[in-house]
C-alpha positions in Angstrom: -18.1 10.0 4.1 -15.6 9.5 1.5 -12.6 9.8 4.3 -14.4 7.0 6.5 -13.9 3.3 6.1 -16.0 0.4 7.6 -19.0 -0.1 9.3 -18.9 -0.6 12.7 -15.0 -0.4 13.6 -14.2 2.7 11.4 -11.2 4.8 10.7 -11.8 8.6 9.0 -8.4 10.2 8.0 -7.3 13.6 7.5 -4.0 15.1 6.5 -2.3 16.2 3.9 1.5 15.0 2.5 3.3 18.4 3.0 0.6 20.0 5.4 1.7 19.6 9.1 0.6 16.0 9.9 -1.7 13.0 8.9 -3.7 11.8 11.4 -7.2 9.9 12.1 -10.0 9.0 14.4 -11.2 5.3 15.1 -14.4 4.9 16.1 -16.1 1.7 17.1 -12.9 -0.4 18.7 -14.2 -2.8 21.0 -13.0 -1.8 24.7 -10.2 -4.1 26.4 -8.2 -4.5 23.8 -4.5 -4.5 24.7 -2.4 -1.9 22.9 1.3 -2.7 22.3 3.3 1.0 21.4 6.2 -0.8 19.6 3.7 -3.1 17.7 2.2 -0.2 16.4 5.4 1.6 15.5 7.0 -0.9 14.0 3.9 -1.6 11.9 4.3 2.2 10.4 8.2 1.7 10.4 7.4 -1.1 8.0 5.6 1.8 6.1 8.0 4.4 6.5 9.8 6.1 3.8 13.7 5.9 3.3 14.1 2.5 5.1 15.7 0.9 2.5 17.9 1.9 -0.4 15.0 0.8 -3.3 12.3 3.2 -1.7 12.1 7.0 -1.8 14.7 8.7 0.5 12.1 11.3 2.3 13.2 10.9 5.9 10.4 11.1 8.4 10.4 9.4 12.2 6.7 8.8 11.3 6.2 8.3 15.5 2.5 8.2 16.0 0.9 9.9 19.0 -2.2 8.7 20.3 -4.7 11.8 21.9 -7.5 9.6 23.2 -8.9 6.3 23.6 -6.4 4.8 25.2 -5.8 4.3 29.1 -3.4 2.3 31.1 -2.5 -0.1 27.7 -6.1 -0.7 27.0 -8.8 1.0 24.6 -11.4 2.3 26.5 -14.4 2.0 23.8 -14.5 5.7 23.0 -13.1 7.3 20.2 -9.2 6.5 19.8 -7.5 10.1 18.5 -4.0 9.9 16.8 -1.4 12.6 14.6 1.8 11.3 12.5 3.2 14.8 12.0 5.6 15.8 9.0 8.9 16.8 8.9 11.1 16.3 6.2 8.4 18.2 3.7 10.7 19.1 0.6 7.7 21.6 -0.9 9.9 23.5 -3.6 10.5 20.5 -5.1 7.0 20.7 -6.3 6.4 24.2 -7.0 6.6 23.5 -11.1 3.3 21.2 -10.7 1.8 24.5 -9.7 -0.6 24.5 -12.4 0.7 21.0 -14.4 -1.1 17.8 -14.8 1.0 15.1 -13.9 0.4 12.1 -16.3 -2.1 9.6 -14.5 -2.0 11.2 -11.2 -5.0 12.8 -9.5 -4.2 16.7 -10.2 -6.4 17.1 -13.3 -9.7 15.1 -11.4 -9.1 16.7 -8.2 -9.1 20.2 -10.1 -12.0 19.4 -12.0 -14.0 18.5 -9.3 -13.1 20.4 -6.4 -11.7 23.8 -8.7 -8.7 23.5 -6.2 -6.0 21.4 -5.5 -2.5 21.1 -3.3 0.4 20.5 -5.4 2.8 19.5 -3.1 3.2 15.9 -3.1 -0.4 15.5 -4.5 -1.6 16.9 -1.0 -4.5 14.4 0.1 -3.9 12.0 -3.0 -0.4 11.5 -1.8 -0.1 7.5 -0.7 1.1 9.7 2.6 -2.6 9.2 3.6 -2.0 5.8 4.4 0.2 6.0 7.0 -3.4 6.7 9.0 -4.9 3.4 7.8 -1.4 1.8 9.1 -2.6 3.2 12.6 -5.8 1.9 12.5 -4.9 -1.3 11.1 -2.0 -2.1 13.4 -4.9 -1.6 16.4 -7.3 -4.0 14.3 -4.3 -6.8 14.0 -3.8 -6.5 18.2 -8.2 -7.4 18.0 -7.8 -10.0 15.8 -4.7 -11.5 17.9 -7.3 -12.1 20.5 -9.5 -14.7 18.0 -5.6 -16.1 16.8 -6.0 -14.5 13.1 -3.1 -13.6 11.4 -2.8 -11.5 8.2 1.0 -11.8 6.2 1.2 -10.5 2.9 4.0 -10.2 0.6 5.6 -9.1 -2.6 4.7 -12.3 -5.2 5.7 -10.7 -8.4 7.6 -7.2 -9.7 7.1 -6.7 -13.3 8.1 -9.7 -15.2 9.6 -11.2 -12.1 6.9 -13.9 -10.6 7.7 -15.6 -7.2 7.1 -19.5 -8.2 4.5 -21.8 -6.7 1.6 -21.3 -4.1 1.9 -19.3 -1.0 1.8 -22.7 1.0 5.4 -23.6 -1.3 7.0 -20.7 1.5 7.3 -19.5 4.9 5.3 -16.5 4.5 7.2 -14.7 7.6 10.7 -14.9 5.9 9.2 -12.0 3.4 10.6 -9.3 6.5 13.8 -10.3 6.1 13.7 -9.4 2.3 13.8 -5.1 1.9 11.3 -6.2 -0.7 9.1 -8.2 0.9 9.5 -11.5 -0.5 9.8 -15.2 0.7 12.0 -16.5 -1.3 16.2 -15.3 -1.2 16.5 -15.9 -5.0 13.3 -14.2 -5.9 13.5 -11.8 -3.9 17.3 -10.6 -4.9 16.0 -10.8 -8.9 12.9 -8.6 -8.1 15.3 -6.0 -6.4 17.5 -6.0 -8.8 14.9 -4.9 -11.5 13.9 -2.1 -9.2 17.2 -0.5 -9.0 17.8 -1.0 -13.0 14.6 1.1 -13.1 15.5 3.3 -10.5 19.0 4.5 -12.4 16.9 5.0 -15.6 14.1 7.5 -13.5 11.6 5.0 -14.3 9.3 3.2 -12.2 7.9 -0.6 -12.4 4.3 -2.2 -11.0 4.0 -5.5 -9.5 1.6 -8.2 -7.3 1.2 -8.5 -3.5 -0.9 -11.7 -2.3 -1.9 -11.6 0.7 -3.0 -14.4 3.8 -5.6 -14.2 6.4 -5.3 -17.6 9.0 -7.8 -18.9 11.2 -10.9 -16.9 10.1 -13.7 -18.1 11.7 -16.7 -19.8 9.7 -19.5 -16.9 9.5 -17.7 -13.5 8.6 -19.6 -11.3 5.3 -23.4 -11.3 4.2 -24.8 -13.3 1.5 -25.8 -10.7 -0.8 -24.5 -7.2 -0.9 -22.1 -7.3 2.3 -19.9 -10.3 0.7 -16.4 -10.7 2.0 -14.8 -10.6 -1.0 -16.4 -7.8 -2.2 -15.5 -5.6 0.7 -12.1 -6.6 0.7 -11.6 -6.0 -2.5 -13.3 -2.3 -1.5 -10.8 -1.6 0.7 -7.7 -2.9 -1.9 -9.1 -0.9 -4.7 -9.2 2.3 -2.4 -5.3 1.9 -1.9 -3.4 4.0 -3.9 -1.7 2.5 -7.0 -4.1 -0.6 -7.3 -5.4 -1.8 -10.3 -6.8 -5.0 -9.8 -8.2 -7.7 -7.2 -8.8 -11.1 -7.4 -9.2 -13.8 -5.1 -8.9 -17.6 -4.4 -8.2 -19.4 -8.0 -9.3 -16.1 -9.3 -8.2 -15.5 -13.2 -6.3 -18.5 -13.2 -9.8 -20.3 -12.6 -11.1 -19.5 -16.1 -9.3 -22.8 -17.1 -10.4 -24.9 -14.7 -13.6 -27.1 -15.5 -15.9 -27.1 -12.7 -14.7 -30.5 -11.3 -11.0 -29.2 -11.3 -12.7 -25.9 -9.5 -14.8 -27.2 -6.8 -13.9 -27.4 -3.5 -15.3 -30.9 -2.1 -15.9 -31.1 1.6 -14.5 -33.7 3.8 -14.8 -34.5 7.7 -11.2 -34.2 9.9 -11.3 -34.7 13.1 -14.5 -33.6 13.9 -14.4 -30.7 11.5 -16.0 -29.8 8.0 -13.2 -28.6 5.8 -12.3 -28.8 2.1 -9.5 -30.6 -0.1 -8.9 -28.0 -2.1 -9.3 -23.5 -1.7 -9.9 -22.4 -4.6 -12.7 -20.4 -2.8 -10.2 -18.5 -0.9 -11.6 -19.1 2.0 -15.0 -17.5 1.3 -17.8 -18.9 -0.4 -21.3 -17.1 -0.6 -19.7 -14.4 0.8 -19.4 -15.7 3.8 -15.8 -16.9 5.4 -15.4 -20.5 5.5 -13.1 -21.3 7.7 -10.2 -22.0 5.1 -7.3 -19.5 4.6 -8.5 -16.4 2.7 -5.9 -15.3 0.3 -5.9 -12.7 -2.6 -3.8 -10.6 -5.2 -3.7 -7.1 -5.2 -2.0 -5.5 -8.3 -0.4 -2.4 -8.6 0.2 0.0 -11.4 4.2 1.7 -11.6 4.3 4.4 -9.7 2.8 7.6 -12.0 5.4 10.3 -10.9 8.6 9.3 -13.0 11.8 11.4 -13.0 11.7 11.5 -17.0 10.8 14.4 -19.6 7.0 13.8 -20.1 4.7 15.5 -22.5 1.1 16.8 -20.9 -0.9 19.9 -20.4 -1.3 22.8 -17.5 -4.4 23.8 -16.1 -4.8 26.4 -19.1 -4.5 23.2 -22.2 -1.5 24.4 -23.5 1.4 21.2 -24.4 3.8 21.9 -22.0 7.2 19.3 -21.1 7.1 18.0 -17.3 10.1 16.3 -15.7 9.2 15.7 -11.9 11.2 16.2 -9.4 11.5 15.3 -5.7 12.5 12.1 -3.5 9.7 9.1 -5.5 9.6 5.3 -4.9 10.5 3.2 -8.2 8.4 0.1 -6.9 5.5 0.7 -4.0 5.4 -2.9 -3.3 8.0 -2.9 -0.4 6.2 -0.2 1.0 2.4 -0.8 0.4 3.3 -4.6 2.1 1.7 -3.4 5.5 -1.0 -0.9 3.7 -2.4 -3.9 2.4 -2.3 -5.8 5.7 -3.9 -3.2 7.6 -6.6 -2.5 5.0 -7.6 -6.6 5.8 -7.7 -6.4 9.1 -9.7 -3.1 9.4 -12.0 -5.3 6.9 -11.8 -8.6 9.2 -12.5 -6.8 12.5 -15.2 -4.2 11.3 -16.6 -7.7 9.4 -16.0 -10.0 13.4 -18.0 -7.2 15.1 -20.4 -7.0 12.5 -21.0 -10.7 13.0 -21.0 -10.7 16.8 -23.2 -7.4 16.8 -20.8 -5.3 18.6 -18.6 -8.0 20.5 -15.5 -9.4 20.1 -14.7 -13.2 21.4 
């Protein structure tokens, strides 16, 4: 169960980072649903590794090919089968974490637990494992295009570096021309510029992605244990790197007095609607109609190309200095991990309000 996610549209994943490929197994896609190849690639070539020069050099085509599920452009309702094989696996480069504990990384929990582990590349910690939940949630996105909801996120603060304003300041789609996925030119070129002064010193450097769901319906999550917000923040937190999710006003709301905080309602057009989202677009649990927007907060990357001190698998002090291709910043990357992560949510969350359908 632990390799599954959602409900009733649901993705299990298997693969390791330097075993042959990473692959999944959708279950639950409605039937119908148009399948554009080149959206789906591109949405892992977002993902890929060595696309720019401030993310890890490992080359890989990462070309997905789907085994089942699919016929004539449309999924057919039955299980939709897919492999992203590897094949730029640099496994030597690994062979001193043999029996190492890399500071904050999985090895010592995963040895603990399981009495086993694969060293190379962290084997099924690696963030490689995503590239499956890229799959699934490029396939969830083409779904949701059908009800005209659109998910953007973006890079809105790298270390001390903090993109200015509210997400409505920007146009949210400018953040792909940026390598680090920001709206904003002059942000953007400061927060790249602190990842390459990390970079040079082998160090690496955390940051914030916030990220926009449009035109969700009135009606999505349950009142009480199956809130919205709290699988969202499910699927975040099981992302590799995160530390932290908050939603709406979230933190900042602590200084608001409840008449600063409350969203009053108002009639447009016809419409109920509020003046104000600090909700986030879900209130009760339940989508509200508004935007739905969040921040997702990442740690630095744990594998750092410095001399660190820690233990092997014995207890003895030992020196580690990694080696191997490592990203100094995840954000560019983990852009369209977090954007598939809310779809998957959104569409397992439509069907589970439509019992089954979709439209």
């Amino acid at each position: 169960m632990s390799n599954s996610f959602g409900t009733i549209y649901r993705l299990t994943s298997f693969g390791e980072s330097h075993g042959a490929a990473v692959g999944g197994v959708i279950d639950g896609c409605p039937a119908g649903i148009s399948i554009d190849l080149q959206f789906v690639q591109n949405e892992l070539n977002r993902r890929r590794p060595g696309q720019s020069s401030i993310v890890t050099p490992r080359k890989e085509p990462d070309e997905v090919e789907f085994l089942s599920g699919i016929f004539e452009g449309k999924t057919t309702g039955v299980p939709i089968g897919f492999i992203i094989r590897n094949t730029n696996q640099h496994s030597s480069d690994y062979e001193n974490l043999r029996e190492t504990f890399r500071p904050s990384h999985a090895d010592f929990t995963y040895q603990t637990k399981y009495g086993i582990r694969d060293h190379r590349g962290g084997g099924r910690s690696s963030a490689r494992e995503t590239i499956a939940r890229v799959v699934a949630g490029a396939i969830a996105k083409l779904a949701l295009k059908e009800l005209n909801v659109n998910i953007q996120a973006y890079a809105s603060q790298v270390g001390t570096i903090v993109l200015p304003g509210h997400y409505t300041d920007y146009d949210l789609s400018a953040a792909e021309e940026s390598i680090v996925r920001c709206p904003d030119p002059e942000t953007s070129d400061k927060m790249e510029a602190l990842i390459r002064e990390v970079r040079k010193d082998g160090d690496t450097i955390g940051g914030i992605i916030t990220c926009v769901a449009k035109n969700v319906p009135v009606g999505w999550g349950e009142p009480v244990f199956g809130k919205l917000h709290a699988a969202l923040a499910n699927a975040m937190l099981s992302i590799n790197a995160v530390k932290g999710f908050d939603y709406g006003s979230g933190f900042e709301g602590v200084g608001f007095k409840g008449s600063e905080s409350n969203d009053r309602f108002l009639t447009e057009e016809g419409n109920i609607t509020t003046a104000t989202n600090h909700s986030g677009g879900i209130q009760g649990g339940i989508s509200n109609g508004e935007d739905i927007y969040f921040r997702v907060v990442f740690k630095p990357v744990a594998t750092i190309l410095m001399e660190q001190q820690t233990v092997d698998m014995h207890g003895n002090e030992t020196l580690l200095k990694a080696r191997g291709r490592h990203d100094a910043c995840v954000l560019p990357r983990a852009v369209p991990i977090v954007e598939a992560m809310t779809a998957m949510t959104l569409l397992d969350y439509c069907l589970l309000a439509k019992t089954g359908k979709i439209g």
